[in-house]
Every structure is written in C-alpha cells, then in structure tokens.
N, C-alpha and C positions, 0 to 999 in steps of 0.2 A: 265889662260890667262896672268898672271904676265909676262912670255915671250916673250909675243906680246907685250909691252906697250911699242907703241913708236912706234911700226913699223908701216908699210902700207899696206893697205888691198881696193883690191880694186875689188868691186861691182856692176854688170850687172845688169840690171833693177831696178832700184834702185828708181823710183819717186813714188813706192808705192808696195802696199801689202806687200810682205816677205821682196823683197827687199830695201822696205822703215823699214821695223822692224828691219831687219839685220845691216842697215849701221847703226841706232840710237842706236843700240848695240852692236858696237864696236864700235861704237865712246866712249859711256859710258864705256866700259874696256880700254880705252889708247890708241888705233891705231888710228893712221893717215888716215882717211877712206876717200876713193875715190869713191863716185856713181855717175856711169853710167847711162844715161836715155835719152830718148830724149826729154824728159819735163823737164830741168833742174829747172826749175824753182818751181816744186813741191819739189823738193831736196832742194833747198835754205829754203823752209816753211818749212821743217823736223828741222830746226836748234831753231825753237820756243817750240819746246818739250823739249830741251835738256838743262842740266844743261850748262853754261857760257862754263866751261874748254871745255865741252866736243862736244858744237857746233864749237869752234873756231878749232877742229880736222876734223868736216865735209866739204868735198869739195866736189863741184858739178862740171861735163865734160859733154857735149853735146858728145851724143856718139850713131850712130844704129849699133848694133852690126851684121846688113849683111851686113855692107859696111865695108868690109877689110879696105879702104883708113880711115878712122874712125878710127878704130881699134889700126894702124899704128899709126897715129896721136896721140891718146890718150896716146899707151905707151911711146910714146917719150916724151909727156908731164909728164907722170908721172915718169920717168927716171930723166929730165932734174929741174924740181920742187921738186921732192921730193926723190929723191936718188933710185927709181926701185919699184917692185913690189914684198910684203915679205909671202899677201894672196891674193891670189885669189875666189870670192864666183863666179862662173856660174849662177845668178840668172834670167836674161832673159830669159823669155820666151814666143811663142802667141799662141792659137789655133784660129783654123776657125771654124764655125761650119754649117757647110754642107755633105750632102752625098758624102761617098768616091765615086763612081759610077755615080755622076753627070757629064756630061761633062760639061765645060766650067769653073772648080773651077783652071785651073794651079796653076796660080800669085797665090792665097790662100795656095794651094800645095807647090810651091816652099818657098812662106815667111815663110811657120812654117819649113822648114827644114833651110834654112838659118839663121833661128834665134833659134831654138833649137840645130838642130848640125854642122852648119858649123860656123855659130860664137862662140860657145862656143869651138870648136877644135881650132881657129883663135884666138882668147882672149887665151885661156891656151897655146897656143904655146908660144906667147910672155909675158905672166907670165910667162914660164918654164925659157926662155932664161935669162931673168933677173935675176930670183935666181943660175942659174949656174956661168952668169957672175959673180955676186958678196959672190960667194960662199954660199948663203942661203940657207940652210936648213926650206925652205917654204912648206905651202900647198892650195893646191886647191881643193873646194869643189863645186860639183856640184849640185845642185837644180832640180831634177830629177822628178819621179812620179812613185806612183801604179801603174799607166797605163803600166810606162816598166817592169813590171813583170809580164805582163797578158794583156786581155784587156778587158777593163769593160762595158759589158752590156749598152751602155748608146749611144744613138743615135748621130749620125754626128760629130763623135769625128774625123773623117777622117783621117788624116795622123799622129795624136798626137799621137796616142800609139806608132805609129811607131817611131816615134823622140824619145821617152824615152826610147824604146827598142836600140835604136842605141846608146846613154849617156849610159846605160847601160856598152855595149862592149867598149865604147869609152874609157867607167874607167876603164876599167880592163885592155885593150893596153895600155895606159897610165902607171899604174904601172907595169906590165911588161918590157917597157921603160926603166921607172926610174930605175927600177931595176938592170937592164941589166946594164944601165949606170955605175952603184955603186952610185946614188946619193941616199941622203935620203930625199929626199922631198914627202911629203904624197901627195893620192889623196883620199878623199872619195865622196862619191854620196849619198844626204841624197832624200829619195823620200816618199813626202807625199801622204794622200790619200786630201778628197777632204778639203778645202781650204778657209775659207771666202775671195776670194777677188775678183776681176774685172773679172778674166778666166773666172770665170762661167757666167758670164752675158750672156745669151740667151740660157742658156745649160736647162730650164726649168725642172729643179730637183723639187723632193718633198718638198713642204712649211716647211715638217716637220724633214727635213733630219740634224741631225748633224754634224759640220761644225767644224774642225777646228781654229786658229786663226794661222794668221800670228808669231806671237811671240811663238807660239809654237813650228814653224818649224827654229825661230832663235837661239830660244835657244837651239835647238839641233846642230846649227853651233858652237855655242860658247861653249858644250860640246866637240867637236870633236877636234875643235881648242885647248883645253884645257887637250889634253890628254898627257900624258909624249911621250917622242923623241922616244921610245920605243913600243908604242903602233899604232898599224895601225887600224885603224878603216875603214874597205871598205866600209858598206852598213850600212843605217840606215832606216827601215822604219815605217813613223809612219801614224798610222789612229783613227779617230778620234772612240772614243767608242759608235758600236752597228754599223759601217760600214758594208752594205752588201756588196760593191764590192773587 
C-alpha cells in the first residue's frame, strides 16, 4: 500500500458495514479517503475509531449514488478539494426482499439496479476520467457477490443476483476498455458470500449460519490495492468456512 500514501480513494456506501471497514482502512494505510453515503453523519462517527493522523484523512460527501446529479457533484468536488480520484471501491449496494414474481415490487426493482449497476457504471465512469486526465495509473475495485456467480437458493432475493451477475460483465468490459485504451489502470471485483451487516436484515437465515465480517472483505481490498503495477488481479472470491451456497 506504500504507493497509495497520500493519494485519494474514494468510497460508495460508505456509513457502514464493508464500506464503513474499508474507508477506516485506508484511512489507516495513508489515503485521503473519501465516503460516500447518504448518512453522512455515520461517516463523521467512524473518525472516533481511528488513530488522530488517520481520521483527519477521513472525509465525508452526502452522496445517492442513483442520482447521476450527485454523482456529478461529488466528482467535481473531489477534483476541486482534493486533486481527482487515484481509487475507486464500488461499495454501494441494496437488496429488496421480495418475490421476483410479485406484481407491484417495480420502484424495488428498479432501486437495486440503480444502485448496484447503474451507479456503480456512473461512479467508475467518472473515476476513469480523472485517472486518464491526470495521467493515473489507478484502480477500481468493485464490491460484488456470490450471488453473481450462481444464484443461491435463498428466497426473495429478487433482482440481486441479477445486479451481481451484471458487475460481474461490467468488470470484465471495463478492462477490456482499459485495455484497448493502452491504459494501466486496474479493475478487480472482490465478491463475498454472506456478510454480517445490514443486507441481511429480513433475509431470515439460519441462527446458526456463519457469517463473515466486514474487515474481512476489507482486507482483501487492501490486498489487491496492494499488489505490484504488474499484477492484475480480476476476481476474488471469498466465503465464509462451511458455506453451503
């Protein structure tokens, strides 16, 4: 991570779970970290965990990442405040949970595709543009799912597999892209299985099912971040031991 100290790194869903773990972990490695949320105010309490140096690196943006105008705003602010964007984490994300098959769930429908993959194509667009303008050799990592490699047995998951199966292709056109470009800006997609945080609330899983934690899936960003200019890392997936799905 010594490469990154100092740069800017900036963070979608950020006022808790992964991506309240993620931003307090690089804040702690030297980046200038920027979370996104729209509870900003849970981002501001993440700064009582952290050692002195390393909260005055944390900043908070009111930011929904399905509202383009948002989106817009933010990069400009993060341009104009702090010289561009050097990481990108994809960490928003929401499921509903209902029958895909019900009628009357659209608006449900439409928010988990708006915030899984139209804001996260919207966010990396204008992360990309910044590292070309300023010549950065950056990367963006996306905050995916098991789910987009299959789909799991687990009721009224409705349109989420499909949002991860779509990150999925989204990373792989993405570095195709980059490729084509000649630039070297990485993209990986790190996708968990299941996850102690907020998703789950109402998904009535087994009492007894093991779980994940948040810092597990950070520290595998800060592996990947972490890798020499030479290595691509496209897919990480982790699940927690003794996962049936």
């Amino acid at each position: 991570m010594e490469r990154w100290n100092g740069r800017v790194a900036v963070v979608t869903g950020a006022s808790s779970g992964i991506g309240a773990a993620i931003v307090k972990d690089l804040a702690k490695a030297g980046m200038v970290t920027i979370g996104l949320a729209r509870r900003v105010e849970r981002i501001e309490e993440l700064r009582k965990d952290l050692p002195e140096k390393a909260a005055k690196r944390l900043h908070a943006i009111k930011c929904d990442v399905s509202n383009e105008a948002d989106i817009d705003a933010v990069f400009k602010q993060v341009e104009d405040q702090f010289g561009g964007c050097d990481v990108l984490v994809n960490n928003a994300g929401i499921l509903r949970v209902k029958p895909l098959l019900e009628v009357g769930n659209t608006s449900d429908i439409k928010a988990v595709l708006d915030t899984n993959v139209t804001g996260l194509v919207l966010c990396s667009q204008r992360a990309y543009q910044s590292m070309v303008k300023r010549s950065v050799d950056g990367h963006i990592v996306h905050i995916s799912s098991i789910a987009g490699h299959g789909v799991p047995s687990v009721p009224n998951m409705n349109v989420y597999p499909a949002s991860k199966h779509a990150v999925r292709a989204i990373t792989e056109t993405m570095r195709h892209e980059m490729r084509d470009a000649g630039k070297k800006i990485k993209v990986t997609s790190i996708s968990p299985g299941a996850v102690k945080t907020e998703i789950l609330d109402g998904m009535n899983l087994p009492a007894d099912i093991n779980l994940l934690q948040s810092e597990d899936i950070s520290a595998a960003v800060l592996y990947t971040l972490g890798t020499p200019p030479h290595v691509q890392v496209h897919e990480i997936m982790i699940k927690p031991l003794g996962e049936f799905y």
